[in-house]
N, C-alpha and C positions, 0 to 999 in steps of 0.2 A: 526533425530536430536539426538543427545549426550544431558544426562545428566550432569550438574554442579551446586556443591557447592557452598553457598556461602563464606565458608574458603579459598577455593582451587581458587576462581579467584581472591581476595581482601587478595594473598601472594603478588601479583604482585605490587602493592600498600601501603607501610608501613601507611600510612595517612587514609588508609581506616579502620573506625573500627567497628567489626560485633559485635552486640550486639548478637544476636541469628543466628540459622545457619539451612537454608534449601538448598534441591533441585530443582532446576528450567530446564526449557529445552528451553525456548527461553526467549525473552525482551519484549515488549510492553508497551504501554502508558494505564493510568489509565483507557480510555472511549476505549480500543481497545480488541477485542472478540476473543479468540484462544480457541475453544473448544476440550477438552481431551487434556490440553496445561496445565504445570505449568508456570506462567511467572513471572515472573523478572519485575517489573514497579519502578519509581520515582517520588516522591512528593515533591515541594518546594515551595510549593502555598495552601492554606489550605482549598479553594474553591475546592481543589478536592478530599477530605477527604471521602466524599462520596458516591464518585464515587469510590473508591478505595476499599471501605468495600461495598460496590454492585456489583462490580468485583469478582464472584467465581472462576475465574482461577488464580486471582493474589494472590503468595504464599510469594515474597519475597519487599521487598521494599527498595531504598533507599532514605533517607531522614532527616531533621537536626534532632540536640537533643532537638532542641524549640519543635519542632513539635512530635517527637518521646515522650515527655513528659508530654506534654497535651493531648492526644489522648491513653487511654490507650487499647483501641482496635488494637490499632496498635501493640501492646505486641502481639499479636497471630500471629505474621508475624515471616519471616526469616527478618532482620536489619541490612543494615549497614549505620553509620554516615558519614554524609560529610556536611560540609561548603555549598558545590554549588551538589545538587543530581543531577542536570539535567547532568552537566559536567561529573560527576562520571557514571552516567547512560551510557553516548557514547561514553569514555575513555572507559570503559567494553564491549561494547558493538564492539567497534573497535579491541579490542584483540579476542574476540573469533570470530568477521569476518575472521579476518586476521591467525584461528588456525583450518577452517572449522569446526568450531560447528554445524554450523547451515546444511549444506547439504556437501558431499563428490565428490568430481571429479569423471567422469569418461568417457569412451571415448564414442565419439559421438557415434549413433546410429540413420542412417540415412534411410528410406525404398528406396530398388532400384526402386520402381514403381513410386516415387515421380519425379518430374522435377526441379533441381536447377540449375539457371543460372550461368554459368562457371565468369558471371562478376557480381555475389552475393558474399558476402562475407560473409564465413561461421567459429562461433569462432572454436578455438583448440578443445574444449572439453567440456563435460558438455551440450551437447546437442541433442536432442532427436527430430526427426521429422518423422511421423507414414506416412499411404499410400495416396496416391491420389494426394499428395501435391503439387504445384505450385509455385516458388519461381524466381519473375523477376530479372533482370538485375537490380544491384543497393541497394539490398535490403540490410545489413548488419544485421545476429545474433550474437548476444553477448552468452560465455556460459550462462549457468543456466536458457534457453529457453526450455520446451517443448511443443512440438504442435502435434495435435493430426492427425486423418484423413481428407482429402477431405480440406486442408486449402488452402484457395490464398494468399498470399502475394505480393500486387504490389508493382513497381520499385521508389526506394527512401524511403522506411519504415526503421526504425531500431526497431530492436526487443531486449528488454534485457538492455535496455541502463540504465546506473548509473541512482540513484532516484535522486534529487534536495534537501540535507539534509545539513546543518552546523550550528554548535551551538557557539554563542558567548557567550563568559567567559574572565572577564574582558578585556584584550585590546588584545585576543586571538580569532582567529577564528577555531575550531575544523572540519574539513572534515569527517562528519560522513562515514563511507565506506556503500555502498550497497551489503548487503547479502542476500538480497530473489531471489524469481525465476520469472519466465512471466512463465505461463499456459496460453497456447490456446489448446482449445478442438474443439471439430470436426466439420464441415462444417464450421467454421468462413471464411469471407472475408474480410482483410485490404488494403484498396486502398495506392494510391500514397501518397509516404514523410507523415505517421505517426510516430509518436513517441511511446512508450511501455514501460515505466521503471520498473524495477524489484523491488521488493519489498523489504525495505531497512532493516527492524529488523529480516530477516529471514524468513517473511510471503512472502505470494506469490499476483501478480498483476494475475488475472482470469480472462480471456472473455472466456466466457459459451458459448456453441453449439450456431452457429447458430446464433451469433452474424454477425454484418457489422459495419466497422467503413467506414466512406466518407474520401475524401481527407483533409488531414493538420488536422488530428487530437492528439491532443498530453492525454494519458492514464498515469497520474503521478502514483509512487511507493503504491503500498501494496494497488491498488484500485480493486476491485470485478463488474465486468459488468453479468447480469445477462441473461437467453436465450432468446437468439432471439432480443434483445436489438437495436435499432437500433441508430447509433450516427452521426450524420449530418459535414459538411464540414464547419471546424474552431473551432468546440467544444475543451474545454479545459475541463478537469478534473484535482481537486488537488489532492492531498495524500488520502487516506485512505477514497475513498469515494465506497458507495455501491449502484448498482443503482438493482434494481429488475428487473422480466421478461418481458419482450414484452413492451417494454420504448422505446418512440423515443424525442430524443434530439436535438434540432432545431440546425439549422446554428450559428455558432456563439458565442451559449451559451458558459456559466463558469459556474463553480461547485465550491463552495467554501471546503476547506480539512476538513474531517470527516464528511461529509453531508452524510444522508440515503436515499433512492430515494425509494418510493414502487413498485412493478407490478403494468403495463397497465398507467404508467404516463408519462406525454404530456410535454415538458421542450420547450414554445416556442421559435423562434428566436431569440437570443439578449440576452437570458435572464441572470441575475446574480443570482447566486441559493445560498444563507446564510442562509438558516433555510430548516431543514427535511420537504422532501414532501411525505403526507401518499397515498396508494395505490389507482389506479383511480385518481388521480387529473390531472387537468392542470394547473401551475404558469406560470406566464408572468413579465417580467418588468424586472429595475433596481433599488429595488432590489427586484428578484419576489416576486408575492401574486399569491391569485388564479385568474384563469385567469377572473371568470365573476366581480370580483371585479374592476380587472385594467379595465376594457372595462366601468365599470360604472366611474369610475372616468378619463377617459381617455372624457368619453361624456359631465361630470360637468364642463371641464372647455374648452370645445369649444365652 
């Protein structure tokens, strides 16, 4: 990633005004982790004030002058003012997609030991696939996919695909662009028609060694699957969720966006997941708890 100012991207903008002026090297949202990262975040809600000053990687902020003026901790920040920060956050954020900030082209780099089917669809460039690999009929990579050794990819998968981001601002709908990458690392196996999206502020969507995704599983942008994970046929994942090692995720399940998931947990069948579940558990239900609770009230009222 490239270094920028905040003077240097907020010329493009006469409306935008920098109170103070840092360096940053990517974007992110106030609750979002880029370690050895300076990032770039926006506040327009004041519930997230701090989370923002508990944020050690966030160096630059934008956000109104209500808020820049009541918060005088927010003075140790890079600043710039806007009316609407969220808009302003992915208007910037959409120019430096669109100027490779965040990662550079380059040509594929494919191992001849690998096997890709001639009715795979492989992007231009930007893509990286190491030895052993196995790649069915059907399958499409988008650039900005790398995968490492010994991967399967069965037929109907897409790998790389746009994240699901747009922000509305008043009677406008803004198409955030997607700028991150998909990493698969080595032995993973993705069955039939999954979905992969890249991760959208420049961070990357990760499935760790050793993972398995079932059939019709959709891995939304900038999500982290951790080793050996195992993910069940129909699970949904939203954005920016983290699941830990040796997890298996029932049929069916949903993950609601920014959920944390620890090692060795159990996400049964069906389940809708809105609140972190810490290491070792099991949650069950709609919307889960842990699982000996649902079973006792699943009994109080038969």
């Amino acid at each position: 990633m490239n270094k920028m100012s905040l003077k240097s991207i907020t010329n493009k903008n006469k409306e935008w005004i920098v109170k103070s002026n840092c360096e940053f090297d990517t974007l992110g949202m106030a609750t979002s982790k880029y370690p050895n990262k300076k990032v770039l975040s926006f506040i327009s809600d004041e519930k997230y004030v701090k989370s923002i000053l508990e944020n050690k990687n966030i160096v630059g902020l934008i956000c109104t002058e209500e808020i820049y003026e009541r918060y005088k901790d927010l003075k140790n920040y890079g600043v710039v003012l806007a009316q609407n920060p969220k808009k302003v956050f992915f208007q910037i954020h959409n120019i430096l997609a669109e100027s490779g900030f965040y990662w550079k082209k380059f040509n594929n780099q494919i191992s001849e030991s690998s096997y890709i089917s001639n009715k795979a669809i492989i992007g231009e460039h930007s893509i990286k696939i190491g030895d052993n690999c196995i790649i069915e009929p059907g399958v499409v990579i988008h650039p900005g996919t790398i995968i490492g050794d010994n991967v399967i990819i069965r037929s109907g998968s897409q790998i790389g695909s746009s994240g699901f981001q747009f922000v509305k601002t008043e009677n406008n709908i803004i198409p955030v662009l997607t700028a991150g990458r998909v990493i698969i690392r080595d032995n993973v196996e993705i069955q039939h028609n999954c979905c992969i999206d890249r991760g959208v502020l420049g961070g990357d969507t990760v499935l760790d060694s050793n993972v398995k995704l079932d059939n019709f599983v959709h891995i939304a942008h900038d999500d982290y699957i951790g080793e050996r994970t195992f993910i069940t046929a129909g699970a949904k994942l939203s954005g920016r969720v983290t699941i830990g090692k040796d997890c298996w995720i029932g049929v069916n399940a949903t993950i609601s966006n920014g959920i944390s998931i620890g090692n060795n947990c159990r996400i049964s069948l069906g389940s809708v997941v809105t609140k972190d579940v810490p290491s070792g558990k099991t949650v069950t239900g709609n919307f889960a708890i842990e699982h000996s609770k649902f079973i006792e009230f699943i009994k109080s009222i038969r």
